[in-house]
C-alpha positions in Angstrom: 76.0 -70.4 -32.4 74.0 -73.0 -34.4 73.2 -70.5 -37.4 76.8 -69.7 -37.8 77.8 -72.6 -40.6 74.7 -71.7 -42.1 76.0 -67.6 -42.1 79.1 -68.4 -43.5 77.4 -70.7 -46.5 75.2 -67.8 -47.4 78.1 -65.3 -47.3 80.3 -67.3 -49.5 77.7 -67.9 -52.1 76.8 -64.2 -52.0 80.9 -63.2 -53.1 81.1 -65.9 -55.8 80.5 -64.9 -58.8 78.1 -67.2 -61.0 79.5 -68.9 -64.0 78.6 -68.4 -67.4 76.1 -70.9 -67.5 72.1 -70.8 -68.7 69.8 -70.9 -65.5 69.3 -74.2 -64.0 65.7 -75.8 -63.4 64.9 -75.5 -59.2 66.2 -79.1 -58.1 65.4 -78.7 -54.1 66.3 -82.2 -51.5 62.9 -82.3 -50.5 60.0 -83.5 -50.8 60.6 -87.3 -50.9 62.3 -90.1 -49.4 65.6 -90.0 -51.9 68.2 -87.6 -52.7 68.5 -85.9 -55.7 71.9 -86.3 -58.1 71.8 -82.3 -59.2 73.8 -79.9 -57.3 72.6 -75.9 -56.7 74.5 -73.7 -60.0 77.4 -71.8 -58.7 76.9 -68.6 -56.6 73.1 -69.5 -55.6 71.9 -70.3 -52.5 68.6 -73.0 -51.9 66.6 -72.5 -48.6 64.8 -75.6 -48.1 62.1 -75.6 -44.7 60.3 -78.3 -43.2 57.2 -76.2 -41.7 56.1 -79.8 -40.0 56.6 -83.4 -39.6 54.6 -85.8 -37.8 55.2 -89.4 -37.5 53.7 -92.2 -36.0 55.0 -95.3 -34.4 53.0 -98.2 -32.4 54.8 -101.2 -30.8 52.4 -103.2 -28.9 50.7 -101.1 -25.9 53.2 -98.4 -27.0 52.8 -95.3 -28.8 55.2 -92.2 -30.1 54.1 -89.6 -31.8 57.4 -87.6 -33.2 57.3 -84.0 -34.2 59.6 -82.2 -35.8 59.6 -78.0 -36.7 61.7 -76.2 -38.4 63.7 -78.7 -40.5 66.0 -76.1 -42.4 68.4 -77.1 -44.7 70.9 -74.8 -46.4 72.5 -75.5 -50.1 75.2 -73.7 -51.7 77.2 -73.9 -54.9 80.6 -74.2 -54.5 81.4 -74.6 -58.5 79.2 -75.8 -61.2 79.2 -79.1 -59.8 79.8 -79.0 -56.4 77.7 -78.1 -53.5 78.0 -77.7 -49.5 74.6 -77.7 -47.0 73.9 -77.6 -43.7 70.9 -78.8 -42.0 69.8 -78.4 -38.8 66.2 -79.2 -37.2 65.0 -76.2 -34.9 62.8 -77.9 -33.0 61.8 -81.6 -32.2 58.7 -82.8 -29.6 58.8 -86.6 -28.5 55.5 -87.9 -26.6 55.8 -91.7 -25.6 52.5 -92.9 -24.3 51.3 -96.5 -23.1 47.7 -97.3 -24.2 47.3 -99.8 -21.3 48.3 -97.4 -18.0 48.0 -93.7 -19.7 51.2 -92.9 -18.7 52.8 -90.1 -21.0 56.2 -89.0 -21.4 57.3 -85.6 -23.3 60.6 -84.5 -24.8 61.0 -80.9 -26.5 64.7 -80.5 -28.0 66.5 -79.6 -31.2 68.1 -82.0 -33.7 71.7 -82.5 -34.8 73.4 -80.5 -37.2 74.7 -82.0 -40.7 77.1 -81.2 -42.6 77.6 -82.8 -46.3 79.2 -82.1 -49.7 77.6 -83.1 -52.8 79.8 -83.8 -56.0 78.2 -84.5 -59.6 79.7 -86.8 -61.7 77.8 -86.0 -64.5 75.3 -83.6 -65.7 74.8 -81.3 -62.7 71.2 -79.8 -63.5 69.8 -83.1 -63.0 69.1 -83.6 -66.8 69.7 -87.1 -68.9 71.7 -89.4 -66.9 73.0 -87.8 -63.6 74.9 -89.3 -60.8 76.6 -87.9 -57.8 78.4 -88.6 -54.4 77.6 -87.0 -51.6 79.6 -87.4 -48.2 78.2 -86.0 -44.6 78.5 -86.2 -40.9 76.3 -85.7 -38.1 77.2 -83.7 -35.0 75.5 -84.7 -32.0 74.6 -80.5 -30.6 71.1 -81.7 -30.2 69.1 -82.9 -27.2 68.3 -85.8 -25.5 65.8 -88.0 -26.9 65.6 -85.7 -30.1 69.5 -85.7 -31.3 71.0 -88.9 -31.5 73.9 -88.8 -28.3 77.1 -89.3 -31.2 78.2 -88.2 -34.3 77.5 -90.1 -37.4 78.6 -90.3 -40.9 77.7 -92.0 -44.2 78.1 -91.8 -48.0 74.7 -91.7 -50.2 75.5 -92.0 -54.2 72.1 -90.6 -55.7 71.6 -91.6 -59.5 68.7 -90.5 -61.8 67.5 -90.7 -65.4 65.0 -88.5 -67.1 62.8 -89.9 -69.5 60.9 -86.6 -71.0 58.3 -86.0 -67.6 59.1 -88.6 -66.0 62.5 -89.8 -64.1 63.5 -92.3 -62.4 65.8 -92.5 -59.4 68.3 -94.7 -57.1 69.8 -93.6 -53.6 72.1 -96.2 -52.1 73.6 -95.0 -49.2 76.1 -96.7 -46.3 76.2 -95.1 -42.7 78.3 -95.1 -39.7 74.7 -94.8 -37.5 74.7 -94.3 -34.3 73.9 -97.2 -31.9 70.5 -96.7 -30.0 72.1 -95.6 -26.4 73.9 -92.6 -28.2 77.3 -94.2 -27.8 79.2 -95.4 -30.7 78.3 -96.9 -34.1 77.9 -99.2 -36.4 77.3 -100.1 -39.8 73.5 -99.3 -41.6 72.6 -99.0 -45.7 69.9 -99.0 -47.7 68.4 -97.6 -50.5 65.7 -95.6 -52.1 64.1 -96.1 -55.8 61.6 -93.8 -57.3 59.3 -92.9 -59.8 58.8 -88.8 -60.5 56.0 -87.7 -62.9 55.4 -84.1 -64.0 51.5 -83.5 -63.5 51.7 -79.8 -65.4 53.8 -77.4 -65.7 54.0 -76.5 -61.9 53.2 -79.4 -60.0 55.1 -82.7 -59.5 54.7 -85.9 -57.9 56.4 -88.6 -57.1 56.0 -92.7 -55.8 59.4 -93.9 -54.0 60.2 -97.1 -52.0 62.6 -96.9 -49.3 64.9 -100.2 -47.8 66.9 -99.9 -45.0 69.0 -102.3 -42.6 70.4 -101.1 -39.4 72.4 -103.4 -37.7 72.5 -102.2 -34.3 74.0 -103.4 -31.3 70.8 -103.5 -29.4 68.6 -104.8 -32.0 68.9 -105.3 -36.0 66.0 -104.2 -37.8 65.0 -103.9 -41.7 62.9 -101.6 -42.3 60.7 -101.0 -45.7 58.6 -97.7 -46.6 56.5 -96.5 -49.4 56.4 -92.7 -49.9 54.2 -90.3 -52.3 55.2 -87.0 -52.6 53.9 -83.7 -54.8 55.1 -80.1 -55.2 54.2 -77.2 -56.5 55.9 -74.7 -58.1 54.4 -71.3 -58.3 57.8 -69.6 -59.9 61.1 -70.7 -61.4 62.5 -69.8 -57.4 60.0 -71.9 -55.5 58.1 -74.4 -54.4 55.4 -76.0 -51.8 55.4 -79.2 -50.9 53.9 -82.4 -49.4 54.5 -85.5 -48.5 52.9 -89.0 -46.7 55.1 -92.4 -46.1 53.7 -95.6 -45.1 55.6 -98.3 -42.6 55.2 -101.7 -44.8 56.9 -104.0 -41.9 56.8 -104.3 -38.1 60.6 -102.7 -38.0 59.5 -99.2 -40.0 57.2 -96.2 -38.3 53.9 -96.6 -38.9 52.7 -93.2 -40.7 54.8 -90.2 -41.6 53.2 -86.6 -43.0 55.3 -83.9 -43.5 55.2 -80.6 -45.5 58.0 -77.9 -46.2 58.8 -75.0 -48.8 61.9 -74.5 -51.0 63.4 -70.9 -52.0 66.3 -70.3 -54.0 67.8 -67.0 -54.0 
């Protein structure tokens, strides 16, 4: 049931016809902590997996360790500027454990769906001076503990700017999050900023920065990360990638490491 949106996004990308237009550079959503402004060329489809993710949060004698498997996110274009994706996280483990009695809980669920249009405002393949806006929702079909209980939506406005290899990037973005007890809402933003680098011909890198205030009911909490990133691209159709992100205040996880591929087709 799940893999249906994701079906009809591949079967509508597959009867489009592309559009007279010269092939577009790989611009895949991962790795990293922003969003990218380019949208996927008309007709293609980008496959984009997270093989794992691990992250790490301590709060006094607590500690939970989050993995997720199976991160899978789907991009299609709609027209030369417009995209649709789906994503969807196969598999999510949860283990809470307190360092003073031992005691250990477990969770093993799957994640939310999303669902999100991308429109560029200008320059689509990411080139020069792009910017874009990029609506989505969240529907709450995962589990306990690993989905988050509601739906949620937001807006994120990605720009960039390339100067020759290296590029600079913005993500503002405003959510409707959803509060900590999985019932209701309420208002988060943030934003990303970013520094990308080409390292060779194949292999890119990136340093980000990542702000974020949530102000839930429970609890508000501002939380600040720092992010490397690097990927390789072994053909104009692919790339491998890897990623670490470091907590800089008491409010953000403490370590995240993650890794993933990208295939467009």
């Amino acid at each position: 049931m799940l893999l249906r949106p994701m079906a009809l996004i591949a079967a509508f990308a597959a009867a489009t016809p592309a559009a007279a237009e010269g092939a577009r550079d790989l611009c895949p959503d991962r790795p990293g902590l922003g969003t990218p402004a380019c949208t996927v060329a008309v007709g293609d489809v980008v496959a984009e997996l997270g093989i794992g993710d691990w992250t790490l949060e301590k709060d006094g004698d607590r500690r939970t360790d989050s993995w997720a498997f199976g991160d899978a996110l789907l991009r299609a274009g709609l027209t030369s500027s417009l995209k649709v994706q789906v994503g969807w996280t196969m598999l999510g483990h949860v283990r809470e454990r307190d360092r003073t009695t031992g005691e250990t809980a477990r969770l093993t669920r799957t994640g939310d769906v999303t669902l999100a249009l991308r429109q560029n405002l200008r320059n689509p393949d990411g080139s020069g001076f792009s910017a874009a806006a990029m609506p989505y929702v969240t529907l709450p079909l995962g589990g306990a503990g690993v989905g988050a209980g509601d739906w949620g939506a937001g807006l994120i406005v990605p720009v960039s700017f390339e100067l020759g290899a290296l590029s600079v990037g913005l993500t503002p973005h405003v959510d409707a999050a959803v509060d900590a007890d999985g019932d209701g809402r309420h208002l988060a933003f943030g934003s990303v900023a970013g520094l990308g680098f080409d390292l060779s011909d194949t292999v890119s890198a990136a340093v980000e920065v990542s702000f974020s205030r949530d102000r839930d009911p429970a609890g508000r909490a501002t939380a600040w990360l720092a992010g490397f990133s690097a990927g390789w691209q072994p053909g104009a159709d692919s790339q491998w990638d890897a990623g670490v992100n470091v907590g800089l205040n008491r409010d953000s996880p403490d370590l995240q490491l993650y890794a993933g591929y990208a295939r467009r087709f």
